[in-house]
C-alpha positions as CSV (number, residue, x, y, z in Angstrom):
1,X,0.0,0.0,0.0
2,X,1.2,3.4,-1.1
3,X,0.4,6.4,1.3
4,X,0.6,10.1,-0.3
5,X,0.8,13.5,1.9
6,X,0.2,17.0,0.8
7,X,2.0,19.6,2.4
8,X,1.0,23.3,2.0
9,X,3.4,25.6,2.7
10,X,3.6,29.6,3.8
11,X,6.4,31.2,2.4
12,X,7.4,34.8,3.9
13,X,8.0,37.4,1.4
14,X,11.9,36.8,1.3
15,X,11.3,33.2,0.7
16,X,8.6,33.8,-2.2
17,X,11.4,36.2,-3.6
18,X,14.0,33.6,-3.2
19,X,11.7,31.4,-5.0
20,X,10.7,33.4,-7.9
21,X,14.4,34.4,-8.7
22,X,15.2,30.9,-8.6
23,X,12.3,30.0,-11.0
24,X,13.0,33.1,-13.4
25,X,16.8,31.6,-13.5
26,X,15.7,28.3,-14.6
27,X,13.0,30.0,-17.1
28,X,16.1,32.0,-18.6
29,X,18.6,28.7,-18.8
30,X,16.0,26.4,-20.5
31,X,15.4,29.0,-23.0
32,X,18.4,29.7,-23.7
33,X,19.1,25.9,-24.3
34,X,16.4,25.7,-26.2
35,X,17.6,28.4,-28.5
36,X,20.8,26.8,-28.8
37,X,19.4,23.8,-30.1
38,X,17.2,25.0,-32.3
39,X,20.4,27.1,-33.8
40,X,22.0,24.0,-34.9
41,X,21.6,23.3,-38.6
42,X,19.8,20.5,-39.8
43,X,21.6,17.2,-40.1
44,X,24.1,18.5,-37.7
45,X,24.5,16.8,-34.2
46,X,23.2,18.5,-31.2
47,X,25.1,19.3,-28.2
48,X,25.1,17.2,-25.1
49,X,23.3,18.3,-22.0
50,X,27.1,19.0,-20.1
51,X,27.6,21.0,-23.4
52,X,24.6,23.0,-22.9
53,X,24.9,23.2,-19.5
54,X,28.7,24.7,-20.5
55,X,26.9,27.1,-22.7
56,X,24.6,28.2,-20.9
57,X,25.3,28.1,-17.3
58,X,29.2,28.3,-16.6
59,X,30.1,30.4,-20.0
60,X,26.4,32.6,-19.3
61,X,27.6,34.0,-15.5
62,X,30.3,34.9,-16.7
63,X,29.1,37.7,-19.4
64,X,27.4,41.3,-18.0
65,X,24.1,40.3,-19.2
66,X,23.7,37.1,-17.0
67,X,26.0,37.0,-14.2
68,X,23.0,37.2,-12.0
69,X,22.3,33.0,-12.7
70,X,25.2,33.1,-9.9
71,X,22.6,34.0,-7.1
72,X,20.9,30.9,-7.1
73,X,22.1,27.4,-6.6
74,X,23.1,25.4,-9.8
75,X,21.9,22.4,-9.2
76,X,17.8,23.7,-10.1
77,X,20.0,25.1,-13.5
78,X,21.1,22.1,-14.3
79,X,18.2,20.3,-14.4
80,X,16.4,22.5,-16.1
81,X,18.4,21.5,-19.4
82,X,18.2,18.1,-18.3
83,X,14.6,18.5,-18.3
84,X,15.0,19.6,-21.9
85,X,17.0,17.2,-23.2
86,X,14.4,14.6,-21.8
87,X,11.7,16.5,-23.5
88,X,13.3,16.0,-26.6
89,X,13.7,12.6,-26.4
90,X,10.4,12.0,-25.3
91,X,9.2,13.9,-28.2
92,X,11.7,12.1,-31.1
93,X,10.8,8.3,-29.7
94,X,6.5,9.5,-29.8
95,X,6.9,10.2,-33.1
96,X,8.9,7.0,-34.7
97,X,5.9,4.8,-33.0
98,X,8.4,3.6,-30.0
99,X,5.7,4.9,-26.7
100,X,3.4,3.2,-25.3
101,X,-0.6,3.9,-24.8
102,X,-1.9,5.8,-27.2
C-alpha cells in the first residue's frame, strides 16, 4: 500500500522572492538551451546536456548580461536543461511509433 501526503506551505515574502528568482533563473537557462538547439543546422549533431549546461550556465555568468544566474544554486539550472534534453527525447521516440498507450 502506497500512502501520499500533501503539504501546503507559507512562504514569507523573502522566501517567495528567493523562489521566484530561482524560477526566473531556470526560465532563462531552458530558454536559452532551447535556442541553442534549435540554432543548430539540420543534419548536424546536437550538443550534449554537459555541453549545454557549459553554454549556458558556466560560460552565461560569466558575461554582464547574466552574471545574476550566480545568485541561485546550480543544481535547479542544471536540471532544467536536463529537463530539456528529456523533453526532446520524449518527443523524437512518440513520433517513430516507439511509446506506449496511445
Amino acid at each position: 500500500m502506497k500512502v501520499r501526503y500533501q503539504y501546503r506551505i507559507y512562504p514569507t515574502p523573502q522566501q517567495v522572492k528567493g523562489l521566484n528568482q530561482l524560477f526566473g533563473c531556470c526560465r532563462v537557462v531552458y530558454n536559452d538551451a532551447l535556442a541553442i538547439v534549435r540554432s543548430v543546422p539540420q543534419g548536424e549533431k546536437w550538443p550534449s546536456n554537459a555541453e549545454l549546461q557549459k553554454l549556458v550556465i558556466t560560460q552565461g555568468k560569466k558575461t554582464a548580461e547574466r552574471e545574476w544566474l550566480a545568485d541561485v544554486s546550480v543544481v535547479p539550472l542544471q536540471q532544467s536543461v536536463q529537463d530539456l534534453g528529456a523533453a526532446f527525447k520524449n518527443f523524437f521516440e512518440s513520433r517513430s511509433g516507439k511509446r506506449k498507450g496511445s
